[in-house]
N, C-alpha and C positions, 0 to 999 in steps of 0.2 A: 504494500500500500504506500501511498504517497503520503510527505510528509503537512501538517500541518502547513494552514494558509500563512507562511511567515511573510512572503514578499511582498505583499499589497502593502499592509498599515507599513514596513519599512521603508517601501518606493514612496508612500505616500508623508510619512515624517520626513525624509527627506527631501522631497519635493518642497514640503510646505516651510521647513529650515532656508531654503532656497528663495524664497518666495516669489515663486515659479507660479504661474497656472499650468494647465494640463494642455493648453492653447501656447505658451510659451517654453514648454518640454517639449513638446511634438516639433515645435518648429526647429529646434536646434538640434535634438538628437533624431529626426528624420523619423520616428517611430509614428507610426497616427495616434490622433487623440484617442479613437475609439480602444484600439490597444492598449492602452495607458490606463483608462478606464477599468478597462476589463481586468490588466493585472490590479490595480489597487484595490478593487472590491475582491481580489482574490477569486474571479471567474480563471481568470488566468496564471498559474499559482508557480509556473515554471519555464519563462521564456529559453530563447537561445541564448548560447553564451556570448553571439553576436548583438543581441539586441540588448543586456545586460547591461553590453559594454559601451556601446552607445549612449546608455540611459547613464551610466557613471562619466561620463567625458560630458557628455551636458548639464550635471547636477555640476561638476569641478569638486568631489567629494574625494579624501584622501585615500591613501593603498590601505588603512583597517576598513572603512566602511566598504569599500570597494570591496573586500573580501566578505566582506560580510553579509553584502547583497546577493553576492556570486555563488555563494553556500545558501541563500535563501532558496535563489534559484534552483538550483541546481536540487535541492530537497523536494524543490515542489514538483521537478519532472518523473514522470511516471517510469516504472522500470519495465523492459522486455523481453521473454522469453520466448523460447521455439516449446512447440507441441505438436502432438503428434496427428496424423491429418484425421478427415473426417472418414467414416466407415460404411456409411450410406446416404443417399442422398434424400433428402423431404424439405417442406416449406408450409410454414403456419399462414393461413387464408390473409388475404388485406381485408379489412373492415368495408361494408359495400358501399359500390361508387354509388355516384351520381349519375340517375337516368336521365335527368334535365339540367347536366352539367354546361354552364356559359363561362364564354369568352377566356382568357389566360393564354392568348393564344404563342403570343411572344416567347412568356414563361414556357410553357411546353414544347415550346421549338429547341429555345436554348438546353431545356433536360435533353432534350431529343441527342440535341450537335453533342453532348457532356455521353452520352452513350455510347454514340456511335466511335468517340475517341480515343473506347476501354480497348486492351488488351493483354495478350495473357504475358509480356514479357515489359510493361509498364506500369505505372502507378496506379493504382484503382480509382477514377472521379468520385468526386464527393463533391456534391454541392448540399448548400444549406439555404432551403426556403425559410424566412422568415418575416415577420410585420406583427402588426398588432393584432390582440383577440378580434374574432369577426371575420377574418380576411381571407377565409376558406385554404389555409395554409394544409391542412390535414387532404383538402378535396381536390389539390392541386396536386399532390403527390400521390395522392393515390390515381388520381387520372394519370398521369405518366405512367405508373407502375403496369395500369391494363395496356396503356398503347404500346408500350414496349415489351411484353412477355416474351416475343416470340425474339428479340433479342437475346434475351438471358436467357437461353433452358436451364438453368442448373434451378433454377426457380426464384419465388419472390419470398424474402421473408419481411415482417412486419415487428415490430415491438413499439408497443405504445410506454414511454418513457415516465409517464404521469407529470411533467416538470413543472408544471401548476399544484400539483396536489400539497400539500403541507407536509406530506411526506414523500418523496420522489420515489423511483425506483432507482435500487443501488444498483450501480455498474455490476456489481458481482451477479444481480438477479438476472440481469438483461442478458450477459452473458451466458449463463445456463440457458435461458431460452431461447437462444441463438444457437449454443452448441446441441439443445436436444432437438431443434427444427433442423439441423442439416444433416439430422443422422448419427450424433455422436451417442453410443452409450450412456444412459446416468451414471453406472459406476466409475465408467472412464472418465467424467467430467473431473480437474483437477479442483482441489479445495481454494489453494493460493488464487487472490484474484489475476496480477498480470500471468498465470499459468494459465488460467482458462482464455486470458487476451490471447495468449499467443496459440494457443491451439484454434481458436477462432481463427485467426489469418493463418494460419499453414490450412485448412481444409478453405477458405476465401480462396486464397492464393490459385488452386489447382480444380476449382470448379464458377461458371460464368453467373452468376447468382445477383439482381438485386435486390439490396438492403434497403427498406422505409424504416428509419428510428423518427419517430414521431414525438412530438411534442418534449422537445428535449428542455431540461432545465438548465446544464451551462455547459462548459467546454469539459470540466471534469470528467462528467458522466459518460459524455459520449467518445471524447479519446479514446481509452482502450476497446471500442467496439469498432474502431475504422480499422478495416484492412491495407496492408501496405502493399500490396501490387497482385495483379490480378484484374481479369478480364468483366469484369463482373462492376458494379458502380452502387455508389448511396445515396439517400437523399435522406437530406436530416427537414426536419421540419422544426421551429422553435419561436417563441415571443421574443429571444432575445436574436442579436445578432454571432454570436457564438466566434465575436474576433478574434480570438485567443486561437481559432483553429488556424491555422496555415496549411497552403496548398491545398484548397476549397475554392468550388466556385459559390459565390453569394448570389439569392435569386430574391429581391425585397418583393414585398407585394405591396400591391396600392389599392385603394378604391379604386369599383368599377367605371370605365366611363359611361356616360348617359348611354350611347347605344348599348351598351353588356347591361347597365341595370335596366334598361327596357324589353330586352329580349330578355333576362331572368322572370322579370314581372310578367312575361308574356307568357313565357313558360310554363308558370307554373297557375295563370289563369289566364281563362278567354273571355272574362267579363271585365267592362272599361268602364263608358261613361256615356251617360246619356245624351247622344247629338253627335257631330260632326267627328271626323277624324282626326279635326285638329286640335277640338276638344279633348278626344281620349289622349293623345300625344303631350299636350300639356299638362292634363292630371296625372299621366303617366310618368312626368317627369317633375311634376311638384310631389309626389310619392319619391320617388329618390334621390331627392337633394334633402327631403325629412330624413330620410334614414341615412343622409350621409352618405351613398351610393357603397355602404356596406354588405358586402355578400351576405353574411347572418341577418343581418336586417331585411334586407331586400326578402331573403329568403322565408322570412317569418312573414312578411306583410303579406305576402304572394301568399301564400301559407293560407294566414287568418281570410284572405278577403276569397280565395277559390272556395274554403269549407262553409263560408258564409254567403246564401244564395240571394241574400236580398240587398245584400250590399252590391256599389259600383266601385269604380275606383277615386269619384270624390268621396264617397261616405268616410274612403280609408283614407285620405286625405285632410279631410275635417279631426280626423281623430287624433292623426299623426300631428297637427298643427299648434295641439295645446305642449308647448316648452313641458311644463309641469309632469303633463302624463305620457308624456312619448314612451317614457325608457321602459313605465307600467305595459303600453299596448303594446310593445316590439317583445311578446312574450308569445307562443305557442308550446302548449303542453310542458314537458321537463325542460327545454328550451327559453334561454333569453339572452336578450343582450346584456344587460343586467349585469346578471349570471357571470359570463364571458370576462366582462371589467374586472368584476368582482373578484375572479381567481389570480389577476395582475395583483389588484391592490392588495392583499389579504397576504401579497409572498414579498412586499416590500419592508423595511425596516421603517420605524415610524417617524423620524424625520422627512425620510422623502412622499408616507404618507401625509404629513404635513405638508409638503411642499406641493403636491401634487393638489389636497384640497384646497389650499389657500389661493391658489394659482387661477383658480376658478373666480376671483375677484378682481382679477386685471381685466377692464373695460376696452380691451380692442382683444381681434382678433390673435397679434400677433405679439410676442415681449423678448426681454434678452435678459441677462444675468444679474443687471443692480437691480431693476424693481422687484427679480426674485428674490435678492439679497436684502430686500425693506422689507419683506412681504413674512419671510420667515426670521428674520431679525439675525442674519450671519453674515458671514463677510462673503465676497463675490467668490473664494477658490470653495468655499461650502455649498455656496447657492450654486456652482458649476458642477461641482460634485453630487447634488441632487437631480440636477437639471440630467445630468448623465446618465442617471440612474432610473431615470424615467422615460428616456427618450431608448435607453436597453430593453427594458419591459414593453415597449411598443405604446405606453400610457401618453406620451407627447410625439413630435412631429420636428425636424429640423428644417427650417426656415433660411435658406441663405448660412453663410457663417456662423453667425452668433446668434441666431433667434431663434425662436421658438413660437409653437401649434399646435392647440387642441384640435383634434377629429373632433368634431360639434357633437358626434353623439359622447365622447367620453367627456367635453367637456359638461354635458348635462349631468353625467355621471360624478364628475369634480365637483361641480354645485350641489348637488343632494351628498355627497357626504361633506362637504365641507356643513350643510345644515342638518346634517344627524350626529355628525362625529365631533363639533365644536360646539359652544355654548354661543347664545346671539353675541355676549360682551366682549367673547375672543374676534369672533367673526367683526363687529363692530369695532375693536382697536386696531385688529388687523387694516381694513379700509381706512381707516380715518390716518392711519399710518402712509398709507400707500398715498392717498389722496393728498397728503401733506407735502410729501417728498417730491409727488410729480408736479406739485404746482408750483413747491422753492427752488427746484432744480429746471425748470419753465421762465420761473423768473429771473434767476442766474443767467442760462443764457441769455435772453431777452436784453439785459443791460449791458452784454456787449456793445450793441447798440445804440445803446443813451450814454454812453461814455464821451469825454471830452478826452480821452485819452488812451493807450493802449495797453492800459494795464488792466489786470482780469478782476473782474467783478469780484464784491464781498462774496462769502458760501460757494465760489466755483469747483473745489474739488471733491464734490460730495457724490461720492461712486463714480458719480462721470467725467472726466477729464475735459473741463470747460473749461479748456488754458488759452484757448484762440480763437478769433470770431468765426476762423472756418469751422473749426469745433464744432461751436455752441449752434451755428446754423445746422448742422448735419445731424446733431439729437436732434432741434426743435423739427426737422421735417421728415426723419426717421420714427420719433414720438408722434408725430402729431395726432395722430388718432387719441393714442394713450392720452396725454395731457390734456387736449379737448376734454374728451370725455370725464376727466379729473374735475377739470374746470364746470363741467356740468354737477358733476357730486357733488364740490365744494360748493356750487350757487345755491344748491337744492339743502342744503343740510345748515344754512345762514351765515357762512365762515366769508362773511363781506371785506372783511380785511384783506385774506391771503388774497380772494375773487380781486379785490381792487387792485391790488399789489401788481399781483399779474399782467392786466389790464396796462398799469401805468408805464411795467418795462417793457411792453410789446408796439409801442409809436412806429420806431423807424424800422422794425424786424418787419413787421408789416406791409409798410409801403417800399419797403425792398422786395417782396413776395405778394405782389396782390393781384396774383393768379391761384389766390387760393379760393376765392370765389365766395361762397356764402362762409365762409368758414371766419373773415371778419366780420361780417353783421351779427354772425353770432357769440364771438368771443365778445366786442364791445357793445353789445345787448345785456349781455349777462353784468360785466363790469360795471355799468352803468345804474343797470338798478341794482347793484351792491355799493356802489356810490351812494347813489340816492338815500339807502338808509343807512349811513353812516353821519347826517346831516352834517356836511361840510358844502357850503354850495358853490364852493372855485373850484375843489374835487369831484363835484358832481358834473359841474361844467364843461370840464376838460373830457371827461368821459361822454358826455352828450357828445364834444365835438369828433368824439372819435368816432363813435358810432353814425352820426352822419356822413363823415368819409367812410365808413366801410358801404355806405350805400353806394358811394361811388367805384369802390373793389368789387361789387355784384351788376354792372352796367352792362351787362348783358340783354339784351330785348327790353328796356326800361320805356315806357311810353312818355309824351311831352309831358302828361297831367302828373306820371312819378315823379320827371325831374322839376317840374314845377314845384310839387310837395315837398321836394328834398330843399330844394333853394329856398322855402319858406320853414322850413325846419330849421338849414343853416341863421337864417336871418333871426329868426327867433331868441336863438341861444347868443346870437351877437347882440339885442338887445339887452337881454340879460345880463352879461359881460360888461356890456356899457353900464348898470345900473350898480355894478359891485365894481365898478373900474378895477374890473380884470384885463387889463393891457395882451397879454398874450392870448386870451381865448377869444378876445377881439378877432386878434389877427387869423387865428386857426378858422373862426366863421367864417369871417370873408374871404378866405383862399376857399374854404367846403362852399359857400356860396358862388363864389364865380366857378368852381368847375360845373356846377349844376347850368350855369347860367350859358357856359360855353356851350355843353351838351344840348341846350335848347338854341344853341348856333347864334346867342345874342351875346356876340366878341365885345360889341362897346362895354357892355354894361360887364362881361366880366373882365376885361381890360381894367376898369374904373374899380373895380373890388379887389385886383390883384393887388394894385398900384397901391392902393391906401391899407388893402392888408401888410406890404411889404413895409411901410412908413410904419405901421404898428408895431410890428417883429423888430425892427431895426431903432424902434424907441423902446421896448422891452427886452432886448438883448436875446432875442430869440434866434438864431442865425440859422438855426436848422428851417425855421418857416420862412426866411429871406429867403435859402434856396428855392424853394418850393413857388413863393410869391412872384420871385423873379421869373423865375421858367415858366409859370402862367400866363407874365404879362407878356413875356415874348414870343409866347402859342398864339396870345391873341393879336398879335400885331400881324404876327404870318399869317393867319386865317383873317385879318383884315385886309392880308397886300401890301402892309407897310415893310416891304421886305428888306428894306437896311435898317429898317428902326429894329427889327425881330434879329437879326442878325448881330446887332449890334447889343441889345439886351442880352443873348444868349453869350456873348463874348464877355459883358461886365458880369455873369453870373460867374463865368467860369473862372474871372480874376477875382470875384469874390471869394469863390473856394479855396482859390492860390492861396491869398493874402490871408483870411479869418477860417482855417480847415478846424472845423469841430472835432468829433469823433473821425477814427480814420473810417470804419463802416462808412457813417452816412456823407463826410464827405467824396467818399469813391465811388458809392449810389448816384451821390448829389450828380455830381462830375459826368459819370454815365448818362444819366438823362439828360443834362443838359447837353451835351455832344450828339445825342440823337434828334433833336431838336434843333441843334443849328445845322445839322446837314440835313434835314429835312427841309427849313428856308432856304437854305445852300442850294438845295433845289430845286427849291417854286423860283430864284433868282433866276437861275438856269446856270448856276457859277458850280458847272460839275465837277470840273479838277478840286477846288477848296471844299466841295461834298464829301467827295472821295476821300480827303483826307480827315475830313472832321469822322467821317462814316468809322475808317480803319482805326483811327485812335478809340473811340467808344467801343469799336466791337471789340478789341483787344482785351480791355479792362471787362467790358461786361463778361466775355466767355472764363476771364479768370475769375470772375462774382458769380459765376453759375447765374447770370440777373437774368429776369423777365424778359430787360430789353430787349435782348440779344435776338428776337426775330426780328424786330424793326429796323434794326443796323445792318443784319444781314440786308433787309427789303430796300435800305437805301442803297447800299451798297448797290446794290444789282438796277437798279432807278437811276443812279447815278453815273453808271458806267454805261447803261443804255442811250444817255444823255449824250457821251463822249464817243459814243460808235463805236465802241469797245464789246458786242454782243460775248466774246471768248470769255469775256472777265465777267457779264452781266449774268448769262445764264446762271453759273453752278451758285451765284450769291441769290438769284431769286427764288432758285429750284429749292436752296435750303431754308429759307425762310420759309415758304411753302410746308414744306415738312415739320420744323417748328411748330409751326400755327397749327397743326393738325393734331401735331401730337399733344398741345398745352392747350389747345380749342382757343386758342391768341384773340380770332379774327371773329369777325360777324361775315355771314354768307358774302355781303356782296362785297368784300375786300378781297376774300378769296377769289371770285372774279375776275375784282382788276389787276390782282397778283398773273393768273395765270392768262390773262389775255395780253401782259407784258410778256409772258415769255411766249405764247403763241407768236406776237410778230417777233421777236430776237428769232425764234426759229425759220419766220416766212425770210426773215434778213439773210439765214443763211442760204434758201433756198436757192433765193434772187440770186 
C-alpha cells in the first residue's frame, strides 16, 4: 500500500511560506494549476521525480526540504509487481444503454480515434470522461462500450467505482472484481493489493479487453486498475478531472446544445404545444435553457411530461419557470437532480461547503477570487484553494483565467443550501459584507478619476491591485455587472452614504465610458435619491446634475419632447443652484442644458449656455467642466458654420489642457475629445491635411485609452483622406470605424448609411 497523503499539506506549506499562489507556481515551474491542485488536496499523492523537481527550483527551497518533498513523493507513489496471467476469459454485463440515446457525437468519435490507436505491443489508451453531476458521463461511456464491442473480443468489463458514495470502493475490491470477471480463480486472486495490480495487467496485457471504471473518486483509486500496454483500452468516467493521471486522454463534457436538448425532449415525447410549429420550437427551447440544457434534467422533464397525458410542453414550462420549485419538479421516481448535486456536496470538506453556498450571493453571473475571499472571510491563496476545489467536483464552471460559473441549475442548488444550511444573520452578514466591499473597492477605482494627480487613491489595495488608472478601469468594466448590482443592494437596504459615495467618485469614469448606455441613468438615479435623503441640498444637486447627463449617455432614439424634458430638467436644477449660489452646479446645468438644446439642433441657444457655463467653471475653479464647456461651444460654432471661430475654440481648449492639466485620466479624455472635434471642423473647413493630422494625434491617444472615441477618429480619419484623394488611406480607416460602430452599437441607422455610402464611392473611385 501506499504511503500516507504526506505531499499535499507539504507542497502546500511551502507554497504558502512562498507566498506563491497556485496561478504563480504553475507559471514558473511549468506544472499546471490543475496538477498542483490535485497534489495539495493529496488527489495526487506521488508525482514524478521530474515534476518534484520543478516544483522545488520554483519554490527556491533548500537541499533539506528538497529532500524532504522528494521522500514525500516518492512514499506517495504506488509500488508494482508482475502476476501471473489470467486463466480464462469472461466479462461482467455494462449497466443498460440508452435506447433514446442523443447527441455526444464529437465525444464518441474521439473514444472511437483512442480505440482504434490500441495495440498489442503499445500503451493501453485511457481516457477519462468527466464534468459535473447530470452530464450523462456514465451514458456516454457506456454508449462507446456497445459501438465498439466488436473491436475488443476479449470483452467489456465494467466496475462501478461508487466515488460519490461516503464510502468509495477500495482499489483492492475493484481489483478482485476485475480479476474474477476475466477469469482468474478466487483462490489465485493475490491478498497484497499492488499483487492483484499486477496480475491485472499481465492477463490486460495479453488479451484485447475494454475496461468502463465508472464513476471514479480520485487518481488513487483508479491507478493500480490501468493496464500498462496492451491492445485492449479504458475509459474512466469521474466528477473530478483525475489530473494527477498522466498519459490519458481527457474527454470534459458540456451541456447539450439546443438542437441535442431538443431532439432529447423529442425523444423521449411526441407531445409539444398547442399551435404552430414555431410555437412548439420555442416552448421546446424555453424547457431547456430551464433545465440548463442538462442531460439528467432534460431527461427527467421528457420523462414527467411523456407519463403525463394532459400536459403540453408549456404546462412543463410554467412549472419549470418558478426559481423556487424547479430543482423540486426536475425529480422522477428515485431520480433527481437534487439528488445528483447532492452526492458532490455531501463529499466536500466544509469550508468549500461554505464557499460553494455563500457563492450563491454574488449578484452577477460570473466572479473571481477577492469577492470569494470577502464572501468566506480568507485570504485570496484560500478562496483559490476552495474555488479549486469546487470547480474539481464539477460544482463551478471556469470562466476565462481567473473567473468563475455557476450551471444555473447548481446555482439554485447553492441558494437552497446556502438557506437551509446557514442561519438568515450569517446569510445577512455574509451580503452586507460583500455589498460593502464591492461598492468601496467601486469607489476606489472611481477616484482614479477625480484625482488632481497621479497618485492612487485612499483604500486602493484592498484584494485588488488599484495601483493604476488602467487598473482601476479594467475591474470597474470587468465588475461591472457585480458592483451594479451591489449598488442596487446597497440602495435597497438605505446604506445612502456608501450609494452617494459611489455616485460622487464615478463623474469623469463615466463620461470617459458612456457607451455604457442605460447603465448611467441608473447608477445616478439610485445616487441621487440616496442624496436626497441625506438632506444636504448642494449634495443633492450635484447628483441631480449627474443624472440629467446620464440622460444624455442613453440618447439613443430620444424624441424632441424627451430632449425638450431633459433641457427643462437641466434648467431646473440650475435654478436651484442659483438660489443656494452653488457656483459649480450652475455650471454643470448649463453645459447638461445646452447639450439637450444642441440635440434639438438649437446651436445659438446652446452656444449661449456653453459660453456662460464655461465663465461659471472658470469663476468656481472647476476646470474639468471648462473642458467640457469649451468643447461645446466649439461643437456649436461648427454646427453653426463659424468654422474658424470652432477651430479656433477647439485649439484654446487644447492649450487649456496644456497649460491647467487636472487629473492625468481626465485630462487625456479631455484632450481626446477635443482632437476629434477639431478634425471634424478640420473638415467641414475642407483643410484635410490639418484633419488628418488632428484625426492621427487623437486616434493614437484614444486607442491607448481603450476611449469610446476611437470610432469617430477612425471615421474622420477615412473622411479626411477621402477629402485629399487618398481612397488607399480612406478605405481600411472607414471600413474600421464601421466595425467599431457595430460592435459598440456607436451609430444610429442612418450614420451607418452615410458611413458606408462613403466607402461605396472610394470603391466606384477605384473602379473609375
Amino acid at each position: 500500500m501506499t504511503a500516507g497523503p504526506r505531499f499535499g499539506p507539504l507542497l502546500r506549506s511551502l507554497r504558502q511560506s512562498a507566498r506563491l499562489t497556485i496561478e504563480d507556481l504553475s507559471h514558473t515551474s511549468g506544472v499546471s494549476v490543475r496538477a498542483i491542485g490535485d497534489m495539495e488536496r493529496g488527489v495526487s499523492q506521488g508525482p514524478q521525480r521530474r515534476t518534484v523537481q520543478a516544483l522545488a527550483d520554483a519554490l527556491g527551497i533548500d537541499d533539506e526540504q528538497r529532500a524532504e518533498l522528494a521522500d514525500a513523493a516518492k512514499a506517495g507513489r504506488p509500488r508494482t509487481t508482475a502476476g501471473p496471467a489470467a486463466e480464462r476469459p469472461g466479462s461482467p454485463g455494462l449497466p443498460r444503454g440508452l435506447s433514446d440515446f442523443v447527441g455526444r457525437t464529437a465525444e464518441l468519435e474521439l473514444l472511437a480515434e483512442r480505440a482504434r490507436s490500441a495495440s498489442a505491443d503499445g500503451p493501453t489508451p485511457v481516457v477519462v470522461v468527466h464534468g459535473a453531476a447530470g452530464l450523462g458521463k456514465t451514458a456516454c461511456a457506456v454508449r462507446a462500450a456497445e459501438l465498439l464491442h466488436e473491436r475488443f473480443p476479449g470483452g467489456r468489463l465494467y466496475v462501478d467505482l461508487r466515488g460519490v458514495d461516503p464510502e468509495p470502493m477500495t482499489t483492492t475490491e475493484a481489483l478482485r472484481r476485475l480479476l474474477l470477471a476475466v477469469g482468474l480463480d478466487a483462490r489465485a486472486i493475490a491478498e497484497d493489493e499492488d499483487e492483484r495490480a499486477g496480475q491485472l495487467r499481465a492477463v490486460l496485457a495479453d488479451r484485447s479487453c475494454l475496461v468502463v471504471l465508472d464513476n471514479a473518486a480520485d487518481e488513487a483509486q483508479v491507478r493500480p486498475l490501468l493496464p500498462a500496454r496492451g491492445a485492449g483500452m479504458v475509459i474512466v468516467t469521474s466528477r473530478r478531472t483525475l489530473a494527477g493521471l498522466e498519459g490519458v486522454t481527457r474527454i470534459p463534457l458540456a451541456p447539450f446544445s439546443p438542437q441535442e436538448s431538443a431532439e432529447l425532449l423529442a425523444a423521449l415525447s411526441d407531445r409539444a404545444a398547442d399551435g404552430s410549429a414555431a410555437e412548439t420550437a420555442a416552448e421546446t427551447a424555453r424547457v431547456s435553457d430551464l433545465c440548463g440544457r442538462l442531460p439528467l434534467a432534460l431527461r427527467i422533464a421528457g420523462t414527467r411530461l411523456a407519463s403525463r397525458p394532459g400536459w403540453t410542453m408549456r404546462h412543463l414550462a410554467e412549472r419549470l419557470s418558478d426559481e423556487d420549485r424547479r430543482l423540486a419538479n426536475l425529480v422522477v421516481g428515485d431520480v433527481g437532480v437534487e439528488a445528483a448535486f447532492a452526492l458532490s456536496y455531501v463529499a466536500l470538506p466544509e469550508p468549500a461547503k461554505e464557499c460553494f453556498r455563500r457563492l450563491a450571493l454574488v449578484p452577477a453571473v460570473d466572479f473571481g477570487v477577492p469577492i470569494t475571499a470577502v464572501l468566506i472571510e480568507a485570504d485570496l491563496y484560500d478562496a483559490e484553494d476552495q474555488l479549486d476545489e469546487l470547480v474539481e467536483l464539477g460544482l463551478l464552471q471556469h470562466e476565462g483565467a481567473d473567473r468563475y460559473r455557476f450551471h444555473d441549475l447548481i446555482r439554485l442548488y447553492a441558494n437552497q443550501r446556502l438557506d437551509e444550511d446557514e442561519s438568515a444573520a450569517a446569510r445577512a452578514a455574509a451580503e452586507r459584507r460583500m455589498v460593502d466591499w464591492l461598492l468601496a473597492t467601486a469607489t476606489s477605482a472611481g477616484r482614479w478619476f477625480e484625482r488632481d494627480d497621479d497618485a492612487p487613491p485612499p483604500g486602493h489595495g484592498s484584494l485588488v491591485p488599484l495601483t493604476t488608472p488602467d487598473k482601476a478601469k479594467t475591474w470597474l468594466q470587468a465588475e461591472k455587472d457585480t458592483w451594479l448590482a451591489g449598488l442596487r443592494l446597497a440602495a435597497s437596504a438605505g446604506n445612502d452614504e456608501l450609494v452617494a459615495g459611489l455616485g460622487e467618485s464615478m463623474r469623469w469614469f463615466a463620461v470617459s465610458n458612456p457607451l455604457w448606455l442605460d447603465t448611467w441613468h441608473e447608477v445616478f438615479g439610485l445616487t441621487w435619491a440616496a442624496a436626497a435623503r441625506l438632506s444636504d441640498p448642494r449634495r443633492e444637486l450635484w447628483h441631480r446634475n449627474r443624472h440629467v447627463w446620464a440622460f444624455l449617455a442613453t440618447h439613443v432614439s430620444r424624441t424632441d419632447a424627451e430632449w425638450q424634458a431633459g433641457a427643462e430638467r437641466a434648467m431646473e436644477v440650475y435654478r436651484l443652484a442659483e438660489d443656494l449660489g452653488a457656483v459649480r452646479e450652475q455650471a454643470d446645468a448649463l453645459c447638461n442644458a445646452a447639450e439637450h438644446w444642441r440635440h434639438l439642433h438649437d446651436d445659438e441657444q446652446a452656444l449661449r449656455a456653453f459660453s456662460r457655463g464655461r465663465e461659471l467653471a472658470e469663476a468656481a475653479g472647476d476646470e474639468r467642466t471648462v473642458y467640457w464647456a469649451g468643447g461645446g461651444a466649439a461643437l456649436a460654432l461648427d454646427r453653426l458654420g463659424r468654422l474658424d471661430e470652432a477651430v479656433a475654440a477647439y485649439q484654446g481648449v487644447l492649450g487649456y489642457i496644456a497649460a491647467r492639466p487636472v487629473s492625468s485620466a481626465v485630462a487625456r479624455h479631455s484632450r481626446v475629445v477635443a482632437l476629434e472635434g477639431l478634425a471634424v471642423a478640420l473638415r467641414h473647413a475642407h483643410r484635410w491635411q490639418e484633419a488628418v493630422q488632428a484625426a492621427e494625434a487623437g486616434l493614437s491617444e484614444a486607442i491607448e485609452q481603450d476611449s469610446a472615441w476611437t470610432v469617430n477618429l477612425y471615421w474622420s480619419l477615412g473622411s479626411a483622406y477621402a477629402g485629399l484623394g487618398v481612397p488607399a488611406q480612406a478605405r481600411p480607416h472607414m471600413t474600421q470605424a464601421i466595425a467599431l460602430a457595430e460592435t459598440q452599437g456607436a451609430w444610429a441607422p442612418s450614420t451607418f448609411d452615410r458611413a458606408r455610402a462613403i466607402l461605396a464611392a472610394l470603391d466606384s473611385e477605384d473602379d473609375e
